[in-house]
N, C-alpha and C positions, 0 to 999 in steps of 0.2 A: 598273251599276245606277244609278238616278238618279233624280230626282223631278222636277217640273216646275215653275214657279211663275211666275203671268202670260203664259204660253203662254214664257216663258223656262226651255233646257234648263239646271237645277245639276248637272253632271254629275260623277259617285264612281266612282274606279278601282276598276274589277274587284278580286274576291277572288282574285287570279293568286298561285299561291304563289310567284313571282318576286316577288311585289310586297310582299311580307309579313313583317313582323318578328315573328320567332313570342313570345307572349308568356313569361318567363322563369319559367313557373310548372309546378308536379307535377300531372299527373292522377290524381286517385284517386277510387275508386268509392265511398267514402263519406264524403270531405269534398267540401266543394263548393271551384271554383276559381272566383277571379275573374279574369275578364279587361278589363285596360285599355289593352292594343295589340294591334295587328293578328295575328288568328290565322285558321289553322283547322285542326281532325284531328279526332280521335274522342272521345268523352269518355260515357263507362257504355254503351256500342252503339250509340250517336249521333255521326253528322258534326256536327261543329258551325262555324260561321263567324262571326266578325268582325270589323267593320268602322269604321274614323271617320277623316276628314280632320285633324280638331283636336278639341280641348277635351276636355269632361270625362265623355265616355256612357264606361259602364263595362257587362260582362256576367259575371254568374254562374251557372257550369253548377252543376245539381245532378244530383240523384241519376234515373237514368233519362231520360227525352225533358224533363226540367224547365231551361227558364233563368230568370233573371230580370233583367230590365234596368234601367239608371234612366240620365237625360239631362238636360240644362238647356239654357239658349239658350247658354251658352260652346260650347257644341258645333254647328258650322256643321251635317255630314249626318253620319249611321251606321246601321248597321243589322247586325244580329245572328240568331242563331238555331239552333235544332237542325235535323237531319232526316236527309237520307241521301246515301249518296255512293257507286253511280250511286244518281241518281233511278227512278222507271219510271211511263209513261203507264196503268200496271194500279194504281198506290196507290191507296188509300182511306185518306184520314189524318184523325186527329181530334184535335182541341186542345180546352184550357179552362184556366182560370185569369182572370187579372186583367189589362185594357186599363187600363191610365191616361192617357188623354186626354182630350179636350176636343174641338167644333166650332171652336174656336179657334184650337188646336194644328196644325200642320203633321206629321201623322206616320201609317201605315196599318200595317197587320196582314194577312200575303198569303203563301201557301203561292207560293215563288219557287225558279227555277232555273233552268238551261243545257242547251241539246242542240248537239251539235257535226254538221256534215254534213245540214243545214243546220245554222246557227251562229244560234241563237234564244234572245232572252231572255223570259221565258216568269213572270206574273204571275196569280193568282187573287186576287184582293182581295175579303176579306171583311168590312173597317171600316178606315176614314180617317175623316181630322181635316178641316181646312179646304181640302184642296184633294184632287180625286179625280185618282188618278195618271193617269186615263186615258182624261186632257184634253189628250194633245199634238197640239203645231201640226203641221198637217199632215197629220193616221190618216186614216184608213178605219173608217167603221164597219160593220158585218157582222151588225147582227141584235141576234137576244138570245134563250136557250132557257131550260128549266126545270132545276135538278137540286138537289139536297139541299134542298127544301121553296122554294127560292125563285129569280127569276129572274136570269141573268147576263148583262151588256148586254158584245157583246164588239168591240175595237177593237185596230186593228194601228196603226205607228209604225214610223218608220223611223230609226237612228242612223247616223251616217253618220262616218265615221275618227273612232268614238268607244271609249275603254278598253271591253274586254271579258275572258272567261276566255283567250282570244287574242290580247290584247294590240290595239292601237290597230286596227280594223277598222269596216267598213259589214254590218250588219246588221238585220234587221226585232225589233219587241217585241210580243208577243201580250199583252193584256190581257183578262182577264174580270172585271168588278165586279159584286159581290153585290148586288143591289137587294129588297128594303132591305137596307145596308149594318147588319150585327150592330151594338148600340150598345155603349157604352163599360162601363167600370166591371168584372163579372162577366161572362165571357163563354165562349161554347166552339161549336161546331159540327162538321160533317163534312164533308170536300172527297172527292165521288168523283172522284179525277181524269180517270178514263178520260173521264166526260160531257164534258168539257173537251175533250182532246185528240180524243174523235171528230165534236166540234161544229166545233173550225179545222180540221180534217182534209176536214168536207164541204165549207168554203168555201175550200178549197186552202191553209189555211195549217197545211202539214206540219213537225213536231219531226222531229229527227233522232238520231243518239244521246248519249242523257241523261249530263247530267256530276250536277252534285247538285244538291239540291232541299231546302230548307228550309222552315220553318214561321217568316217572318220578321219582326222588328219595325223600322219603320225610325223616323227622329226628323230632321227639316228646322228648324233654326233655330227650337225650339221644346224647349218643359220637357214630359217624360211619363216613364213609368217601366210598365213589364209582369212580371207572374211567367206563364208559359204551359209548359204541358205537352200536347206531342204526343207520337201512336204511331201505329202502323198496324192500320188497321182503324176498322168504324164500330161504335156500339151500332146493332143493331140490335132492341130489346127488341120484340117485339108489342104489340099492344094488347088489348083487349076482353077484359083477364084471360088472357091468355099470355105467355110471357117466354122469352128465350132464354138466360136464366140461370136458376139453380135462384132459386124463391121464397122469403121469410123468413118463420118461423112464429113469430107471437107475440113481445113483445118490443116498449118505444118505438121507433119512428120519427119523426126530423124529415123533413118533406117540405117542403121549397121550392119555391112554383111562381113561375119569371119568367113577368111580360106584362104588355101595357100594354091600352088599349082606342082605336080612331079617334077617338072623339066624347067619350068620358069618361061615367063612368056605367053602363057597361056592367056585368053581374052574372057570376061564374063561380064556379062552386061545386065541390070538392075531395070527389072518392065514392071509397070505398074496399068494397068487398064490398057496393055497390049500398046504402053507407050515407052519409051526409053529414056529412063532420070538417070543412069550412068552407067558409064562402060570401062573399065581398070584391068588393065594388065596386071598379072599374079606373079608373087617371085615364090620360091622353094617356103619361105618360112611361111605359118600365121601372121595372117596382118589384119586389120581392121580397117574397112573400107568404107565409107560415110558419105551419104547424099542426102538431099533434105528433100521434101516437095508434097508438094499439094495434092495433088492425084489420090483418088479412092479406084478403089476396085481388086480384082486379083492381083497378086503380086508374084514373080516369076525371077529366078536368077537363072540366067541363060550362059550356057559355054558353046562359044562360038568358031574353034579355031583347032578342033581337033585335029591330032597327026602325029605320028613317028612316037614317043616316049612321053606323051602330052597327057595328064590325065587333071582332074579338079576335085580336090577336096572343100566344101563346105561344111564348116562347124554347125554354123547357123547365123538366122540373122535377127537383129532386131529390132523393135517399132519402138518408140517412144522410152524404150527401154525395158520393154517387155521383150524377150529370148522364144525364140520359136526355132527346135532344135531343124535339123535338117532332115535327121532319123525317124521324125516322128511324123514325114508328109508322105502322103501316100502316091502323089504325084511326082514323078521322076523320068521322063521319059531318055537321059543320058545313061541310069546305072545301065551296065551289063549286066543280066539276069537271065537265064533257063536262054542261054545261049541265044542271046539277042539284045539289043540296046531298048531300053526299057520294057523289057520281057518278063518284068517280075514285078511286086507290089511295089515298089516304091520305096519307102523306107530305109532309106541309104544317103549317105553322106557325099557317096562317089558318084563324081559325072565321067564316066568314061569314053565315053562320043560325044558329039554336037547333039544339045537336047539342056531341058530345066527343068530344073526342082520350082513347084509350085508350092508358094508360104502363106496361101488363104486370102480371103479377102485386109484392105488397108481401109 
């Protein structure tokens, strides 16, 4: 694994358990363990791995698909994470929690792992810092399709008698970056991965069989820290007042909606049973927008004020502290899609007319 910087490879020995001092520490399922040398095995039903050349990144597993990381500049590269071991090109994974970075920072967040027969290292990048891993000298680029609400720009690479899960070898790296890349701070989404692997699959660049596959944080000569919790499977809630969990009757609810707005100015208003619990004006960044209330029923984030350079991104919002992404509602009558305002399934982040994403029954 490795990162790039100035079209120059910093290259990180493989996670080879030849290569790895396991750390001197107990697994248990309900204290959390930290690790500050090189590991990997299982830890509450999760593979987990880690990684650092030197210095001082450290990873704590907890309880379920949860780690959390923290790093400084003492720490040249590392990178850590939960997930599985085999991988499989059929997962659907989903993460959330806390990105600490910065556009400053050197460091990304990327559902990663290995297939042997071909011998492929294999990246979905969903948020980086200052530099996109998937800038090497020399790739191919190969397009770019739609999947989990937004688009993936996708590029191959070649390492060449470089450390791998088989030791010093020449092999190619599949890269898909999330465009727009998730931003920082609060974050979480869904990787189908099969969109993926059937996307390099049509332009010939075939996985072979899966060694493991993580949900990973990595950290290049730079200060950042993550708490992240993966598992498998996606929300898939409905929208337009359907849910594929039971609904809650009665009773507070905080509801958080992430989004930002293109132009700033933008209006979107929070409907619960076709009633209206809040209306907030959006600037250019991610913000977190919070109303409380009582109200059951479908739940609806409406953008009401389109025009000129105006458009609405929502991350997602959430219930009680429960994440229900935005990508994953089939309800969306704002995205533009097959040349029309909500002309397509749904499943998009963007409100680009006057129109709302439905988030299922409250």
């Amino acid at each position: 694994m490795k990162l790039f910087i100035n079209n120059k490879a910093i290259i990180k020995k493989s996670l080879l358990p030849s290569l790895i001092c396991a750390a001197a520490l107990s697994t248990s399922a309900v204290n959390a363990q930290t690790l500050t040398s090189n590991s990997t095995g299982t830890n509450n039903g999760f593979y987990y791995s880690f990684w650092k050349d030197s210095g001082n990144a450290s990873m704590t597993l907890h309880s379920g698909g949860r780690y959390a990381s923290q790093w400084n500049n003492g720490t040249n590269n590392w990178v850590g994470g939960k997930g599985w071991n085999p991988g499989s090109s059929s997962k659907v994974v989903s993460y959330s929690g806390y990105y600490g970075v910065s556009n400053s920072q050197n460091s990304y967040l990327a559902l990663y792992g290995w297939t042997r027969s071909p011998l492929i290292e294999y990246y979905v990048i969903e948020s980086y810092g200052s530099y996109n891993p998937a800038s090497c000298s020399g790739g191919t680029d190969y397009g770019s399709f739609q999947s989990d609400g937004a688009t993936y720009n996708v590029r191959r690479c070649q390492r060449v008698n470089q450390p791998s899960i088989d030791g010093n070898q020449t092999f190619y790296q599949y890269f898909s970056v999330r465009n727009p890349k998730k931003g920082f701070g609060n974050i979480s989404g869904t990787i189908t991965f099969a969109n993926h692997a059937n996307f390099w699959r049509s332009k010939g660049l075939n996985l072979g069989n899966h060694n493991y596959m993580v949900l990973a944080t990595e950290g290049y000569q730079s200060n950042g820290s993550s708490d992240i919790t993966v598992s498998e499977g996606g929300n898939n809630n409905g929208g337009g007042g359907s849910s594929s969990s039971s609904p809650s009757t009665g009773g507070s609810k905080t509801i958080v909606v992430r989004a930002r707005g293109t132009a700033g100015g933008e209006s979107i208003t929070l409907k619960v049973n076709n009633q209206t619990v809040q209306t907030w004006t959006l600037s250019t960044g991610y913000n977190n927008y919070t109303a409380t209330t009582n109200l059951s029923g479908g739940s609806l984030v409406e953008y009401t004020n389109d025009g000129g350079n105006r458009d609405v991104q929502v991350d997602y919002i959430s219930v009680n502290g429960s994440i229900r992404q935005a990508e994953d509602q089939t309800y969306n009558t704002g995205v533009y899609q097959n040349n029309a305002c909500g002309g397509g399934n749904g499943r998009s982040e963007w409100l680009h007319c006057n129109g709302a994403i439905g988030f299922g029954n409250l």
